[in-house]
C-alpha positions in Angstrom: -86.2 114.5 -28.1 -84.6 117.1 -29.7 -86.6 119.5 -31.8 -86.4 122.6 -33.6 -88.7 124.7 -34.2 -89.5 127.9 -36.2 -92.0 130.0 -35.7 -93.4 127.4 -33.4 -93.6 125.0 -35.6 -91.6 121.7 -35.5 -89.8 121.5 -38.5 -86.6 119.0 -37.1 -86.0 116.0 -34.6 -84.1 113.5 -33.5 -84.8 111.3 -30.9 -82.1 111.5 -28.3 -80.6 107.9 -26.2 -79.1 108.2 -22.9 -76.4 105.9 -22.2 -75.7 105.1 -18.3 -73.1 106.9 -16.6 -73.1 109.6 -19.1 -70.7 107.6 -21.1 -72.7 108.0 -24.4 -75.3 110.2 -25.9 -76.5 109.2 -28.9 -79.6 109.8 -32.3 -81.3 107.4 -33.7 -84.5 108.5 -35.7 -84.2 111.8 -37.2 -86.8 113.9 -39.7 -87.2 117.1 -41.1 -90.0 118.3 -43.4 -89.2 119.5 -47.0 -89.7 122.7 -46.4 -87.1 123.2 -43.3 -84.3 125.4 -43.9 -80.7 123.9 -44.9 -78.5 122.9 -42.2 -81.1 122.0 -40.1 -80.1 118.8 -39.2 -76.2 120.0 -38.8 -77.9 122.4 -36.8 -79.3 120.2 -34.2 -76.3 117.6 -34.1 -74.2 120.2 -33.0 -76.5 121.6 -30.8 -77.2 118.3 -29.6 -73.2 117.5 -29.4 -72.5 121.1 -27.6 -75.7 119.9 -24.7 -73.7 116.3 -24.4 -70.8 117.7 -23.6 -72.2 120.5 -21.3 -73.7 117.7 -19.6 -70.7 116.0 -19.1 -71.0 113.2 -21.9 -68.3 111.2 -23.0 -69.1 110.4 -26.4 -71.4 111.6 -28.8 -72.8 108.3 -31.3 -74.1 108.8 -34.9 -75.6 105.8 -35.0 -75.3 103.3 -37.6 -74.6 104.1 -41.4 -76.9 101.1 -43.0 -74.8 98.3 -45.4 -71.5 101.3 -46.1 -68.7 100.0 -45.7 -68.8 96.7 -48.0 -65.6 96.0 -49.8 -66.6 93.8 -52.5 -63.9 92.2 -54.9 -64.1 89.1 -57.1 -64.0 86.4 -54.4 -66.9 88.1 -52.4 -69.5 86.1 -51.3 -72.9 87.1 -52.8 -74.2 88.4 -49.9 -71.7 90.9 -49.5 -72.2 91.9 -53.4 -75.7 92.2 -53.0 -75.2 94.6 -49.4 -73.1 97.0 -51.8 -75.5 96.7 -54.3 -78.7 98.0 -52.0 -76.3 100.8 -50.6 -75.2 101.8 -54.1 -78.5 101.6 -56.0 -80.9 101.7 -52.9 -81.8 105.3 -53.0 -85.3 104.1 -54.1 -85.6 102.8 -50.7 -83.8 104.8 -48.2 -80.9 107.5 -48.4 -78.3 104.8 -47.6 -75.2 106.9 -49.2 -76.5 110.5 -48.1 -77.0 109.2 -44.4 -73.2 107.9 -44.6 -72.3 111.1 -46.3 -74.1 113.6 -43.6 -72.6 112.0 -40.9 -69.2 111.9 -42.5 -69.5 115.8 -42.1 -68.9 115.5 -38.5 -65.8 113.2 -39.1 -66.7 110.5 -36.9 -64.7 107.5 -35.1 -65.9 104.8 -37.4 -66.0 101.0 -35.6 -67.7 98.0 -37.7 -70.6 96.2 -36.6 -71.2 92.9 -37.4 -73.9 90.2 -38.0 -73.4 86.8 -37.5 -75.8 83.8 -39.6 -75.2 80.2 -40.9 -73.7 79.9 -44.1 -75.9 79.5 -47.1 -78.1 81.7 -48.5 -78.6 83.3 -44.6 -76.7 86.1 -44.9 -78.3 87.3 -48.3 -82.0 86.8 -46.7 -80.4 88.9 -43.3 -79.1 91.9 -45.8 -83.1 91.6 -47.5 -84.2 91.9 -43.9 -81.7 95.1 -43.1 -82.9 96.8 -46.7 -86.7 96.1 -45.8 -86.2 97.6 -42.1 -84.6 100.6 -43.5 -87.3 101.2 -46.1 -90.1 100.6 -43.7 -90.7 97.3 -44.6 -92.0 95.4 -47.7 -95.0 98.4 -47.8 -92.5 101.6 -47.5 -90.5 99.8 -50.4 -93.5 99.3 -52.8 -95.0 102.8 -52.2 -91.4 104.3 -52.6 
């Protein structure tokens, strides 16, 4: 974990992944309270990036930036429109363009990830499923 702390109290983390070899250090949940301080977060990424590469890390890894990246034009399947649609309008749910917009701060190497369903409606129920997972579920979303 890395935490931060002020006057003893935690008021930052991220949880920190350890790839094998030292190839990869990398976040994947991260919090801070309201009433933390800003920059905290830029704060402990690059304290967190400085300590991987003290240690002799290769890469530092973001993590994911949920549905960005969608390119939707006329012919896009509906899936797709509906992907840009929760990014765009998904606030409600989860910080889907400020998450894309903090890491973009640290101007990182960007690769796409992929999902692959059956045709039909499968890949709109799989972007439902992503939205729900990023809003903690069908219980975050209603209490949101």
């Amino acid at each position: 974990m890395g935490i931060v702390r002020r006057e003893g109290k935690i008021i930052a983390f991220a949880n920190i992944l350890e790839g094998a070899k030292k190839e990869e250090l990398s976040i994947d949940l991260m919090r801070y309270l309201p009433e933390a301080p800003h920059g905290v977060m830029e704060f402990l990424f690059l304290k967190l990036i400085l300590l991987g590469k003290e240690e002799g890390y290769s890469w530092f890894n973001m993590g994911m930036a949920p549905l960005s990246g969608f390119e939707v034009r006329s012919l896009s399947p509906l899936w797709e429109k509906f992907g840009a649609f929760v990014f765009h309008h998904g606030e409600r749910f989860y910080n889907f363009e400020g998450l894309r917009r903090f890491k973009e701060k640290f101007h990182p190497e960007r690769q796409p990830r992929y999902l692959a369903t059956e045709g039909g409606l499968d890949p709109l129920v799989v972007a439902i499923d992503i939205a729900l997972l990023c809003g903690g579920g069908l219980g975050g979303v209603v209490r949101k």
